[in-house]
N, C-alpha and C positions, 0 to 999 in steps of 0.2 A: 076388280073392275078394269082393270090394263093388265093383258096378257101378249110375251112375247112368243111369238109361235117362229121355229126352228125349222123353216124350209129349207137351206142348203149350208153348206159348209159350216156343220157342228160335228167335231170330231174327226172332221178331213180337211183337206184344202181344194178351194175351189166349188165351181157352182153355189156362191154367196146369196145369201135370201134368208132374211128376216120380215117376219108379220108383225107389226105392232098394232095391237087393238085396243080401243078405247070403248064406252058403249056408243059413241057416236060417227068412231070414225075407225077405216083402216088402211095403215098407211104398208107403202113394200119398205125395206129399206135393202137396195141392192137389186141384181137379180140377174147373178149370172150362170156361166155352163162352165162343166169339168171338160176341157179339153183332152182330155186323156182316153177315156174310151166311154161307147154311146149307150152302154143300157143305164148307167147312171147318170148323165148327161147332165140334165135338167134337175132344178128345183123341185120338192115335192107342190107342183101345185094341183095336185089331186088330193090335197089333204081335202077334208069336210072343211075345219077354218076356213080353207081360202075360196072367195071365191070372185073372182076378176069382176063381176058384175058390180061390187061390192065395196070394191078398191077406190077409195077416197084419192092417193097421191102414191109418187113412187119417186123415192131419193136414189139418187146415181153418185157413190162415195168417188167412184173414178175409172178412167176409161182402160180398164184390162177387161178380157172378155170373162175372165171368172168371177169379174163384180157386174158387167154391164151386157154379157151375149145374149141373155133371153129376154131383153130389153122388148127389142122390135116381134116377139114372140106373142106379147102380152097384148099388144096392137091387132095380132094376126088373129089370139082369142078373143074381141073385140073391146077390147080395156079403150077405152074414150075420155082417159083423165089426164093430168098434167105428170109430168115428170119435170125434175129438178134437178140441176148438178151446175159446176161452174162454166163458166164460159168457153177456158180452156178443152174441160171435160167432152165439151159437145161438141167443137172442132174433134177433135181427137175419136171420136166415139165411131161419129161418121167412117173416118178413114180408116178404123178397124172394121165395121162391120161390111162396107163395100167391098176390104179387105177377103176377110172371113168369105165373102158369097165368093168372091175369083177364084181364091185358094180350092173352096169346096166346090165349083163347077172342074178346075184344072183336075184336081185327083180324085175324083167321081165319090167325092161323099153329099152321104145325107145332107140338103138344105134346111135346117129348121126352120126358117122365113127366109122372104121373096124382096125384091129390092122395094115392091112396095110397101110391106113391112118396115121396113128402113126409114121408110119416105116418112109415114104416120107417126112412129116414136120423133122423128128429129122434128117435126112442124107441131110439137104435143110440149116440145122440151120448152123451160123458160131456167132461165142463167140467169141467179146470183152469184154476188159477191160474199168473200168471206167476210162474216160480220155483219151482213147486212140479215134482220127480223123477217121471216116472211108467215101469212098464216096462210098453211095448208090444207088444213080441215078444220072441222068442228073442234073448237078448245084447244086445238095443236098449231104451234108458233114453232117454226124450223131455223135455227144458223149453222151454216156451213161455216168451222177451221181450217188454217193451213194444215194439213197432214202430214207433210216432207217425204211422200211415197214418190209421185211422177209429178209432172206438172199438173198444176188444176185439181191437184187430188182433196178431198178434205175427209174433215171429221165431223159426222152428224150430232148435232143438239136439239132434242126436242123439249118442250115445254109443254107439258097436255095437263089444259085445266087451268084452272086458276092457281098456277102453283102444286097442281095436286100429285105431281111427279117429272122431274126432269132424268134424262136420260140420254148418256151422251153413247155413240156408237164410230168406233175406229177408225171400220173398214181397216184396208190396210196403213198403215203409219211407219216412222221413221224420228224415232226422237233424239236423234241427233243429224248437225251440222254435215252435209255433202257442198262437195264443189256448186253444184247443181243448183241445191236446195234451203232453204232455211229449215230449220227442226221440226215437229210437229208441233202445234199450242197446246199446253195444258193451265189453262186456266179459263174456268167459263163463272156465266154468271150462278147458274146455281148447278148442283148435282147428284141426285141418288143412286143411280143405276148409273154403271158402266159396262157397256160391252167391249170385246177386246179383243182383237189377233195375237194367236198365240204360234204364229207359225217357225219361229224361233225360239221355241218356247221350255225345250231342252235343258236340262240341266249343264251339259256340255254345248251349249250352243253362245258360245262368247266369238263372236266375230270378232277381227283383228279391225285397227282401225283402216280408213278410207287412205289416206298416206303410206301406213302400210301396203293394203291393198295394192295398190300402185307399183310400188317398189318392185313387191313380188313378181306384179303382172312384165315389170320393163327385165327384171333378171331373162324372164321363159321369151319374150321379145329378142334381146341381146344373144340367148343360149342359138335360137331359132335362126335369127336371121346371121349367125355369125356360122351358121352348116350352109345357109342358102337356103333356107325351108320358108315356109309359109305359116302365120299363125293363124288359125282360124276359129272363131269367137263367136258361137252362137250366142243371138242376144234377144228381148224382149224390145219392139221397133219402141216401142212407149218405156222410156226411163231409162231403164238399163243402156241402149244403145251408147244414147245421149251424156252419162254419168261414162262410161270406159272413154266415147271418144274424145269427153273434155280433157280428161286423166291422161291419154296418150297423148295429144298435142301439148299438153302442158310439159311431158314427161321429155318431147323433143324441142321443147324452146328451151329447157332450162339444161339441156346437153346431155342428160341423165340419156337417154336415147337417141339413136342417129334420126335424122328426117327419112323415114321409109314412107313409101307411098301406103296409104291407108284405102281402102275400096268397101264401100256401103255399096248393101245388096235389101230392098225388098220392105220396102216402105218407110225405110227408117228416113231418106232424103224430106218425104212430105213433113214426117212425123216433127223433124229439127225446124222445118218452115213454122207451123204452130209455136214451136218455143220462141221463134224470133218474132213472132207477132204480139206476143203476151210476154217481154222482157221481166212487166213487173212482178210475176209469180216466181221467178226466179230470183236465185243470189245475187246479193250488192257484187260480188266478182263477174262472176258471166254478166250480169245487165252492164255492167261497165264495161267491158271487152265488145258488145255489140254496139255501145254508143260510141268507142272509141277505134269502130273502123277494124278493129282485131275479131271479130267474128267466128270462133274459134266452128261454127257450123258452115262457114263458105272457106276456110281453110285450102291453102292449092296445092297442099299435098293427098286433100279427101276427094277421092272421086267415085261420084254415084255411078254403078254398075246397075245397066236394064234390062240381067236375064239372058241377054245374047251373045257375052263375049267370057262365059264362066271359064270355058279350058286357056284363053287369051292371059287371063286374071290370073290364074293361078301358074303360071309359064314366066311371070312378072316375079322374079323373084331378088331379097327377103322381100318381103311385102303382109300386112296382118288384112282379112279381110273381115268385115262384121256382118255377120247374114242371120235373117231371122227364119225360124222361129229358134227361141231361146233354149225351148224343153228338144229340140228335134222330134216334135210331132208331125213338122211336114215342114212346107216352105223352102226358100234357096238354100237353105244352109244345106238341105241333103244331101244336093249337086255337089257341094262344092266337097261335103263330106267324101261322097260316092267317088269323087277322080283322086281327091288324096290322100282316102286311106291307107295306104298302102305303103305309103311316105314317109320312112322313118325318120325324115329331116324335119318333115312339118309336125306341128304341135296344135293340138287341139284345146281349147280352155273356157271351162264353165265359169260365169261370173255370176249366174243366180240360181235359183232356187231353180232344183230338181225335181216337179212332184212326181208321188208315187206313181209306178205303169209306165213312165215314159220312156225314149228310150234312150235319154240324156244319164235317167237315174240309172236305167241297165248296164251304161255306160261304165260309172262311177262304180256300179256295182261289180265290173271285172268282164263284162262282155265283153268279144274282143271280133265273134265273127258274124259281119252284118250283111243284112240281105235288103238290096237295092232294085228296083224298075227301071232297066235303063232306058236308052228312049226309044228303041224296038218295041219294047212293052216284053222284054224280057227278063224275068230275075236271076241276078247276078250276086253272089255272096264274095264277100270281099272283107279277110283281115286284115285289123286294124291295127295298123304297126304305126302310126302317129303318137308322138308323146300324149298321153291327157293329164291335165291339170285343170284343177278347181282352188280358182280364186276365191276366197270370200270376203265380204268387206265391200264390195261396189254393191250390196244387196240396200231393196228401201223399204225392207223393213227394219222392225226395232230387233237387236237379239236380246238375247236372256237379260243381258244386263240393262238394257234399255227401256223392257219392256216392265222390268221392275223399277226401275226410275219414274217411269210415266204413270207409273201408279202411285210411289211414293211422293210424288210432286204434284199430283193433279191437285189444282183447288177447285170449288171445295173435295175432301175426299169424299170417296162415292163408299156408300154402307153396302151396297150390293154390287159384287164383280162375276160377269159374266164372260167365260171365257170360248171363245168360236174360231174359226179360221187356221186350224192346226192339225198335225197326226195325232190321236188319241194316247199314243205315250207321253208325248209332248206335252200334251193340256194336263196328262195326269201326275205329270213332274213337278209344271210351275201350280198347279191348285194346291198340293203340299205342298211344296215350299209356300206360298202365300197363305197358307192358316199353321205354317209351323208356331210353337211358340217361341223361337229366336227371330221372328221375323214381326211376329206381331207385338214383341214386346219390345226391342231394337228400335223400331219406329212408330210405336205405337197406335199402329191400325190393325182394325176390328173388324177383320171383313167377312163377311157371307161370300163364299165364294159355288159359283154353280158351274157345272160343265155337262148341259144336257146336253143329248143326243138326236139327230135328226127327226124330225116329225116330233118332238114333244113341246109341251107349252107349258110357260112359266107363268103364273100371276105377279107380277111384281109390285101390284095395290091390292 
């Protein structure tokens, strides 16, 4: 009688969309796009299941465009119902998808939806609070948790029925402590089903800690600015930006790094204005450093960059600069990539997740000769003699070890575990390991574990 139907990100990452059906009601939860390339883009919402006319409610776990870009899409197909997500969420949502339409009129890509699109999701949205009960359909009662992904982010709880199934859903999480952030919650009121990102989900996927992280980041800093070079740090504008810039200024008040000038590029300035508006979603450390005038987002050694002084910027040397987009799908970081490859003094450094296709990951994977548009509208191929380094540890998800914690800790435990939002090795590593028997006897859980595949449906009553 309740089936979860697998519209996007089962067995990959990205393009996030689950169907939850009830006989009364059907809810999204998600509903984002693979930014990586367009013939898989989108959600299957051409499945028969879905059908927008049909669509009771639509939960928004947090503002990254692979949980939230086909948002204003579902408006454009004429969806006329409520969407839900935190407060934070819906500031932040805005200023990626106005985002999104610049980017895609500047580098002449496909529009999915129109600013009016835009318009209709954000005047449809309504903002609760974590903890706070809401009913969104027939028999289904909705709480958002703290997640500890970006700001604002949560973990969905649904109640459908009189008790007749509770069902808690990840989205992305973070169950552990960052500068930034408080941990993800795990404990709800009741619970049978869990869904669950597995995008760390690896058997070798043990991130070092966030301290660590750090350390390593201020060495390739130190190595950098002591040539004269430039470190350049593609970042995600939502989370990631915010979590290295605390990390570096923290890293040059405590002497461990010299004070070098730091240069944000490309939406991340607005993105840190949200965080200071919503202190209380954030850590007892940052909410206290904004109440006490230390402000580590108006810092005077961080200067916002507007696109028109990129060769100025990088002339300014040592200096690190932070430019989006984080995967090098497009946005400033290109530029800033395109004038410095070439610069064996400068260093390049990934601080998140790489998904597949991009061409961060091609990066990583050993690419070394890139081909650029300059601003003739010429292409220009240019080797990459810039150190690259990948951080990890400043990432908001959970890794392996995490992610098996928040299962062993959730209360109550859930009999059924649904695993989503990872590479298909990944989910097929941590689903054995979680029905081993050293695991279910160690800590004595019994779990059903499933890891469908795009387009299939689960009954889970």
């Amino acid at each position: 009688r309740v089936r979860i139907v697998a519209l996007g990100s089962f067995q990959e990452v990205g393009r996030s969309a689950i169907l939850l059906q009830t006989p009364e009601a059907n809810i999204l939860l998600d509903a984002g796009i693979k930014p990586t390339n367009e013939q898989d883009e989108l959600p299957l919402f051409d499945l028969p299941e879905f059908d927008v006319d049909l669509l009771d409610a639509v939960v928004i776990t947090h503002a990254h465009l692979d949980h939230c870009g086909a948002l204003p899409l579902l408006y454009k197909y004429g969806y006329k119902g409520p969407v839900y997500m935190t407060e934070p969420t819906l500031h932040l949502a805005k200023l990626l998808f106005e985002d999104y339409l610049k980017v895609s009129s500047r580098e002449g890509k496909r529009e999915l939806f129109s600013a009016r699109d835009v318009n209709s999701a954000l005047l449809h949205a309504y903002t609760i609070s974590y903890g706070e009960v809401t009913d969104i359909a027939p028999g289904v009662r909705l709480t958002l948790y703290r997640a500890g992904h970006i700001l604002g982010s949560a973990i969905v709880h649904l109640h459908v029925g009189e008790g007749l199934i509770n069902a808690v859903y990840t989205g992305d999480m973070k169950f552990a402590k960052t500068m930034l952030l408080d941990p993800a919650n795990s404990k709800f009121p009741r619970a049978e089903v869990l869904i669950m990102e597995s995008t760390y989900g690896g058997r070798n996927d043990v991130l070092p800690s966030e301290d660590d992280a750090r350390l390593e980041l201020a060495k390739i800093v130190r190595d950098t600015a002591e040539k004269g070079g430039v470190v350049l740090i593609p970042v995600l504008a939502i989370g990631r930006a915010q979590e290295v810039l605390i990390g570096l200024l923290d890293l040059m008040k405590r002497g461990v790094l010299p004070q070098l000038p730091i240069f944000i590029e490309g939406m991340v300035d607005e993105v840190s204005a949200v965080h200071m508006t919503f202190p209380e979603y954030l850590s007892a450390e940052v909410r206290n450093l904004i109440y006490n005038d230390e402000n580590p987002f108006t810092a005077e050694n961080v200067h916002v960059i507007h696109g028109e002084e990129r060769e100025e910027v990088v002339s300014k040397r040592p200096a690190i600069i932070l430019a989006t987009s984080g995967m090098l799908t497009g946005g400033p970081v290109l530029d800033y990539l395109r004038i410095l490859a070439g610069d064996g003094n400068s260093s390049l450094v990934f601080v998140s997740y790489q998904a597949e296709g991009t061409l961060g990951r091609r990066i990583l994977q050993g690419l070394r000769k890139l081909t650029f548009t300059d601003h003739s509208g010429k292409m220009v191929t240019v080797e990459l003699q810039m150190r690259v380094f990948r951080v990890e540890g400043f990432s908001g998800h959970s890794d392996r070890k995490q992610l098996e914690n928040f299962v062993r800790r959730m209360e109550p435990s859930p009999k059924l575990l649904i695993l989503n939002h990872g590479e298909s090795g990944k989910i097929a590593e941590l689903r054995s390991y979680f029905l081993s028997e050293w695991f279910r006897k160690k800590f004595n859980l019994n779990l059903e574990v499933l890891t469908p595949k795009n387009a299939e449906a689960i009954r889970i009553v």
